[in-house]
C-alpha positions in Angstrom: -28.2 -36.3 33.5 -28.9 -36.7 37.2 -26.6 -37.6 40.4 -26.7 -41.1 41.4 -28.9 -41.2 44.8 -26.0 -42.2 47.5 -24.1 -38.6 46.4 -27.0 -36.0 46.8 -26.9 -33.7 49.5 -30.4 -32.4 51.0 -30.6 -29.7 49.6 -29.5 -31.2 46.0 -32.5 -33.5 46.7 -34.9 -31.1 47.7 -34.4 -28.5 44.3 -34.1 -31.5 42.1 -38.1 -32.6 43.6 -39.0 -29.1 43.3 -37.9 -28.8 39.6 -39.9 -32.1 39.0 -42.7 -30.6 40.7 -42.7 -27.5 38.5 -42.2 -29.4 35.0 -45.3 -31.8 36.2 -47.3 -29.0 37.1 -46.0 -27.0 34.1 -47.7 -30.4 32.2 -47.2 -30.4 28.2 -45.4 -33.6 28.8 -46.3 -37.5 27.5 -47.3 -40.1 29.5 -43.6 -41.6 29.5 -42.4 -38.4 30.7 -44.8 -37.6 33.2 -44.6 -41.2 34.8 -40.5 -40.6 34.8 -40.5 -37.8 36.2 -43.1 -39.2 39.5 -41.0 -41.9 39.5 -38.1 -39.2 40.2 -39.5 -37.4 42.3 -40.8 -40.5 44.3 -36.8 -41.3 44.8 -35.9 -37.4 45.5 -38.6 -37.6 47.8 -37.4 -40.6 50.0 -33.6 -39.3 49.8 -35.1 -35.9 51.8 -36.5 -38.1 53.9 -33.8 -40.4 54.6 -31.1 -37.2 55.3 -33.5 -35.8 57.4 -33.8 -38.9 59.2 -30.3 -38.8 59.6 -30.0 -35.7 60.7 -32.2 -36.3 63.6 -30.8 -39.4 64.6 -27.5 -37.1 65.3 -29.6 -34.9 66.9 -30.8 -36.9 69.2 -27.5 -38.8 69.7 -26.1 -35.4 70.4 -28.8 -34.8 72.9 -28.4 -38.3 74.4 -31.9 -38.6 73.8 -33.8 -42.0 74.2 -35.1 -43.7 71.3 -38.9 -42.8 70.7 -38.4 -39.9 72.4 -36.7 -37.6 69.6 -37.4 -33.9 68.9 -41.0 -33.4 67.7 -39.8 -31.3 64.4 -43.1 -31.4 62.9 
């Protein structure tokens, strides 16, 4: 069973998508399970995104950093 969205944590998010990615890439699975699994992995994906998002918004408030003109953490 798997935790609803709103109550992972980044890291939770981020080593539930890296189990997906190691059962896709593992293969052996149906179609059904393969597309369920993308499809979870497409959600994990976008909750990293949107803590890390997050994150950097506090950052920057932290900073008092203009909009637009953020840390380049990339």
């Amino acid at each position: 069973m798997t935790t609803p969205p709103e109550d992972l944590s980044y890291e939770q998010a981020r080593e539930e998508l890296a189990d997906v990615v190691r059962r896709l890439e593992a293969g052996g699975l149906s179609l059904e399970e393969s597309l369920a699994l993308w499809e979870r992995g497409e959600q994990l994906a976008g909750i990293c995104q949107q803590r890390l998002d997050g994150a950097r918004q506090r950052l920057d408030s932290l900073l008092d950093v203009p909009d637009g003109a953020g840390l380049d953490l990339a």
